[in-house]
C-alpha positions in Angstrom: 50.7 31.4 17.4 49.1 30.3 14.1 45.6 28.7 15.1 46.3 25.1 14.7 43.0 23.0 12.8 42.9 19.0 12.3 43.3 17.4 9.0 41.3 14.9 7.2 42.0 11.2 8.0 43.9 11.1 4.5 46.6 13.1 5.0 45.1 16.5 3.8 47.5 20.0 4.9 47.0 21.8 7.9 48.6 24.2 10.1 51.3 23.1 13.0 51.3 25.3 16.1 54.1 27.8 14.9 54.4 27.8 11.3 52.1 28.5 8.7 53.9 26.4 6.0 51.4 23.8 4.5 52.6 20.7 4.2 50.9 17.3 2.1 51.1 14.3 4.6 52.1 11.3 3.5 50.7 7.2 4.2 52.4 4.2 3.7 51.6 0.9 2.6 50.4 -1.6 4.5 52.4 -4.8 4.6 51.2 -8.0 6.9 53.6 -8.5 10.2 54.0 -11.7 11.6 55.5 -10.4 14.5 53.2 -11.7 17.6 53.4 -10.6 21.0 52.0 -13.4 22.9 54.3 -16.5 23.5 51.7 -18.6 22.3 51.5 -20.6 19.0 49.2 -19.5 16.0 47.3 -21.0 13.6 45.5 -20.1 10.1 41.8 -20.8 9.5 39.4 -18.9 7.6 36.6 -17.0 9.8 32.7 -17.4 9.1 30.1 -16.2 10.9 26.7 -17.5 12.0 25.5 -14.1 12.0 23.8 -12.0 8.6 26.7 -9.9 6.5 25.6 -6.2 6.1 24.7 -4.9 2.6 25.4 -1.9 1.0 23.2 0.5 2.3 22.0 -0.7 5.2 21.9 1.4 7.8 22.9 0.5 11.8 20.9 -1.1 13.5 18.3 -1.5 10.9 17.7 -5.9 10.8 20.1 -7.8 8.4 19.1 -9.1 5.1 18.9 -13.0 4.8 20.6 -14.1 1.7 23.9 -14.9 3.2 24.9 -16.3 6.2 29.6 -15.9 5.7 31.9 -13.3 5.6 32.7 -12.8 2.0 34.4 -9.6 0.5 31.8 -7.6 -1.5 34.0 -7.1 -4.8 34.0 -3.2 -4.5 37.1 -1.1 -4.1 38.2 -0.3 -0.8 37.0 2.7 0.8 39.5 5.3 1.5 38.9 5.5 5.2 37.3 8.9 6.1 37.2 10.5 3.6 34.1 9.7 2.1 31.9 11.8 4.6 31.5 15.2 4.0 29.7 16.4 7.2 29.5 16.0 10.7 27.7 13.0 12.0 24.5 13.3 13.4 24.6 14.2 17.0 24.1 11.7 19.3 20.5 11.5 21.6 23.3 10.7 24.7 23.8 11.9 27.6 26.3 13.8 28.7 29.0 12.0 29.5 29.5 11.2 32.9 33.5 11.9 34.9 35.6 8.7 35.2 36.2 8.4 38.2 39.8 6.7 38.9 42.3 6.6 41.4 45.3 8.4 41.0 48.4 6.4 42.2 50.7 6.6 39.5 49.9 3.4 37.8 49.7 4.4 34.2 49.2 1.7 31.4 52.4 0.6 29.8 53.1 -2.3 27.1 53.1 -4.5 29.6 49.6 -4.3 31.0 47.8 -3.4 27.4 47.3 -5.5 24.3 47.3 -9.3 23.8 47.5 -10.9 27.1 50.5 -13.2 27.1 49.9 -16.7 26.2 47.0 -16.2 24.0 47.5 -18.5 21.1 46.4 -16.3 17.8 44.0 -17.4 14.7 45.4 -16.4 12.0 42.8 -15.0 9.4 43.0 -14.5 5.9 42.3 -11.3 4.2 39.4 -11.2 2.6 39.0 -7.3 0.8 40.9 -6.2 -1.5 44.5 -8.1 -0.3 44.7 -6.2 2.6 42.4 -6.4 4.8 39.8 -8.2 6.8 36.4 -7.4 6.4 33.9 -8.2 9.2 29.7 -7.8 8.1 28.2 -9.7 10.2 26.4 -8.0 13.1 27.2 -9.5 16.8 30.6 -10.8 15.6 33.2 -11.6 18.4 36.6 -11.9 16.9 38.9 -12.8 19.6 42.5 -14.6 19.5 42.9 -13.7 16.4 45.7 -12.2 14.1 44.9 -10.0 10.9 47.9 -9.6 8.6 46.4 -5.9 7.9 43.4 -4.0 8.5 40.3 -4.6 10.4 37.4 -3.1 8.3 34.1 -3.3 10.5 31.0 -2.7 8.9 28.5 -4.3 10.8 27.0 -3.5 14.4 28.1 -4.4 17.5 31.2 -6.3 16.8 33.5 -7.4 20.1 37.2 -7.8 19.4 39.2 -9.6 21.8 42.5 -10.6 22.4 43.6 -10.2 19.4 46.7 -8.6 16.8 45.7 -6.4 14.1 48.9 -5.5 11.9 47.4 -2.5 10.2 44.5 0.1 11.3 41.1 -0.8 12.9 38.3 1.6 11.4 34.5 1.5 11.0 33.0 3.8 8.3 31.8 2.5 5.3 30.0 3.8 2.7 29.5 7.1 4.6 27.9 5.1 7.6 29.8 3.8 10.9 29.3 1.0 12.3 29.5 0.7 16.5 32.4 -1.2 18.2 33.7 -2.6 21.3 37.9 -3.7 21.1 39.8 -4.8 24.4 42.8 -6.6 25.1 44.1 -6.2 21.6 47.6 -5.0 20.1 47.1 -2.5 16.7 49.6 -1.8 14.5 53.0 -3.0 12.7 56.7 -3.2 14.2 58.7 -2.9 11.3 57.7 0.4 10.0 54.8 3.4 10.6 51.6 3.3 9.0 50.3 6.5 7.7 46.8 6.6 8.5 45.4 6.1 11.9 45.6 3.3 14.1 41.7 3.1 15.1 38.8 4.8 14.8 36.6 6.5 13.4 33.2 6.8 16.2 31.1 4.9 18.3 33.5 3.0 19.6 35.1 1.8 23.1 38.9 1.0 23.7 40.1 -0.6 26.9 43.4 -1.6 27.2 44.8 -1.6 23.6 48.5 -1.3 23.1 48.8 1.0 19.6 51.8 1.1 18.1 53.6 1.7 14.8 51.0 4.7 13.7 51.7 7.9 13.2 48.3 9.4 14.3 46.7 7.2 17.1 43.0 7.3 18.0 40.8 8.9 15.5 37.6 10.8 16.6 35.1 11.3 14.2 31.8 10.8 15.2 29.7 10.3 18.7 30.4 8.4 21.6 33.8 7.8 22.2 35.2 6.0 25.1 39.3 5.4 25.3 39.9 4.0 28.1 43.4 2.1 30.2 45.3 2.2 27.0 48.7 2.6 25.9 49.9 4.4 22.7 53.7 5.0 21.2 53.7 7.0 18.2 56.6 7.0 15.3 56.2 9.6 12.2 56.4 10.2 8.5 57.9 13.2 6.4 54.9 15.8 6.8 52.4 13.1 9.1 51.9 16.0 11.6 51.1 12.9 14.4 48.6 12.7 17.2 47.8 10.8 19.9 44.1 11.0 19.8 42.9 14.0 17.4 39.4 14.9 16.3 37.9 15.5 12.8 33.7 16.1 12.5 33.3 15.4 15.6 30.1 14.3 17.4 29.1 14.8 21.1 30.6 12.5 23.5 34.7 11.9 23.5 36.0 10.1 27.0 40.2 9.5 27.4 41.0 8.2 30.4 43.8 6.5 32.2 45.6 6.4 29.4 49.6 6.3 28.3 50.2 8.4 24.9 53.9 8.9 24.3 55.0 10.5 21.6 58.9 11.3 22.3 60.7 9.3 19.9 58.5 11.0 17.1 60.4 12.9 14.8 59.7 16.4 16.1 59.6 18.3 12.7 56.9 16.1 12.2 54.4 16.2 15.5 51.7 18.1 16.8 50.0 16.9 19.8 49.6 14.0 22.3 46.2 15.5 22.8 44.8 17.2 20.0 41.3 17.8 20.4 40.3 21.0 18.7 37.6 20.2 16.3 34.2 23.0 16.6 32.3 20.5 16.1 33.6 18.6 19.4 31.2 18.8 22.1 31.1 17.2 25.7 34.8 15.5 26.0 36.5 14.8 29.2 40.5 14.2 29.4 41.2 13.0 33.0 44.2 10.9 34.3 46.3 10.7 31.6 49.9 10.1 31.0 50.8 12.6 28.5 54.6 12.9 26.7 55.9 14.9 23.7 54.4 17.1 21.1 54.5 20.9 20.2 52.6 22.0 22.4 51.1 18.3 24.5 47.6 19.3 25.3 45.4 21.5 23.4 41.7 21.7 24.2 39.7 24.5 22.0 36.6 25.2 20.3 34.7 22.0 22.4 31.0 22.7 22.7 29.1 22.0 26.4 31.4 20.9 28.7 35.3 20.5 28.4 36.7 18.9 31.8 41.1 18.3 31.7 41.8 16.9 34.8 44.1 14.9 37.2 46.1 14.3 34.0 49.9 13.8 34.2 52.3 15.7 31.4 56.4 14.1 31.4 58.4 17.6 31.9 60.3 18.7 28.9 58.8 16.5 27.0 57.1 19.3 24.7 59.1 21.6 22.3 57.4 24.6 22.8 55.3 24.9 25.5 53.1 21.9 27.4 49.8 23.4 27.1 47.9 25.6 24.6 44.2 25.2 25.2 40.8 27.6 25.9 41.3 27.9 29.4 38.0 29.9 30.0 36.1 27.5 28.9 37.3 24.4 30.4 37.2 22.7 34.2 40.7 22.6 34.4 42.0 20.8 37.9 44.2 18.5 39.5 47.0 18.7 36.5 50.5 18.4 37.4 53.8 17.8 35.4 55.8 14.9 36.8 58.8 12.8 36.1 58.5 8.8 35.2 60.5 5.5 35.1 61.4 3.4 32.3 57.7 1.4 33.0 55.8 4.6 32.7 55.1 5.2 36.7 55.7 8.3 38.3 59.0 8.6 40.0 58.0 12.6 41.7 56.0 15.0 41.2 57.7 18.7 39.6 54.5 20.8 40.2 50.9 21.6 39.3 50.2 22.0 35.3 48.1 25.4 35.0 46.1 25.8 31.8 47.7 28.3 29.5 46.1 29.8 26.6 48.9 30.7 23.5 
């Protein structure tokens, strides 16, 4: 098999598992979705801060300049997101990362216990960068109920977002820096088509319990310290998208998935890879335990990780794959507790088919 590598976050060629055709993948514009999924009203306002904006330059966690105290847009073009760094991040001084440690009974994340808790009446924001997207540069900024009719551009430090819809991507690099992030109870990503770049990312950041939708890639990892954690992702496709669930591109040390739902079946299958494509050489540490895991070429692969590489307890749908459901460096991974299983409509396991043994293509 042709050694599969990740591609840039903007859609730059690379190989899919059995074919060594390249092929250009393609975005698509971002439009603003009013489609909520709470049953609560909404509202528009304009957010401000309290806190300092970033400026150019700054790095994080260096103290912010005074001479503003709102969120305005900077009057710069937008970045293209991640495409501006041409190296690895810095590794991280961390740790390593330590197991999750969580109970396997079959109750996987689903739509229904991810996103926007029901109920949650939504701010709607305005976009303020370049028509598309909201721009946070305030460090310590909490967003939560709110709804942002396109992107989420975070380029400050320590942001919390909460309980709130973003229609288009959420991502954190900036001016070749990223920015750290916390998002939980949040729904990413439109319903009435599929957005070509990724639905969050790009490092030092933590995901509990986001519903991501409407992508065609779905968690980017592209720097340090990456937690992903009681999340649910369903991924559609463009001509030539090559989608992932979560797939890795420079980067750092420390990448956690755990208990979490990526489901990638209704993908068009000329145009899929991997629920769980983490083959980057410049990965090091990652853990993958206690996943549900559906579709792809070949649904888990695990290579070229540096230090420690643990797959376990993780659940893979049977015949879900096209060609086979694993194709990963068994030698150097703690492989255990795998199994391939059969689910319900709600994403909970209905029986177990057998153990999932690490295969190496």
């Amino acid at each position: 098999m042709a050694s599969q590598r990740p591609r840039p976050v903007i859609t730059l060629p690379r190989a899919i598992a059995v074919a060594a055709l390249l092929v250009l993948s393609s975005g698509v514009a971002l439009h603003a979705s009013d489609d909520v999924k709470p049953t609560g009203s909404e509202t528009t306002n304009e957010a401000t801060s309290t806190q300092r904006p970033v400026e150019e330059g700054q790095q994080p966690g260096e103290a912010a300049p005074s001479a503003s105290s709102s969120v305005t847009p900077s009057g710069t073009a937008k970045p293209k997101p991640g495409a501006s760094s041409s190296k690895a991040p810095a590794r991280s001084g961390n740790t390593l990362p330590q197991v999750p440690v969580v109970t396997v009974s079959g109750d996987y994340p689903s739509p229904a216990t991810t996103g926007v808790p029901a109920g949650t009446k939504l701010n709607r924001l305005g976009l303020n960068f370049d028509g598309t997207t909201y721009r946070v540069t305030a460090h310590n900024t909490v967003l939560d109920a709110v709804h942002i009719p396109g992107d989420l551009l975070i380029t400050a430090n320590n942001v919390r977002v909460t309980r709130s819809q973003i229609d288009g991507m959420v991502y954190n690099e900036y001016a070749r820096k990223f920015y750290p992030f916390t998002i939980s109870d949040s729904t990413i990503g439109p319903t009435s088509y599929c957005h070509g770049q990724p639905g969050l990312g790009f490092s030092d950041y933590t995901a509990t319990r986001v519903l991501l939708r409407g992508h065609s890639d779905g968690f980017r990892a592209s720097g340090p310290n990456i937690n992903i954690q009681d999340s649910y992702v369903h991924l559609c496709t463009n001509p030539g998208a090559h989608s992932d669930g979560i797939q890795t591109y420079l980067t750092g040390r420390g990448l956690t998935l755990n208990h979490t739902t990526i489901d990638q079946r209704d993908a068009n299958p000329a145009d899929v890879t991997a629920p769980v494509f983490i083959v980057d050489s410049q990965a090091e540490d990652v853990v993958v335990t206690n996943n549900l895991i559906m579709g792809g070429t070949y649904s888990i692969q695990v290579r070229n990780v540096k230090g420690t590489a643990i797959v376990q307890n993780n659940r893979l749908v049977d015949r879900s794959w096209i060609y086979a459901p694993v194709d990963s460096d068994c030698a150097t991974i703690s492989w255990s507790g795998n199994t391939i299983v059969t689910i319900d409509a709600n994403y909970q396991v209905v029986n177990t088919v057998g153990p999932l043994p690490c295969k190496d293509w």
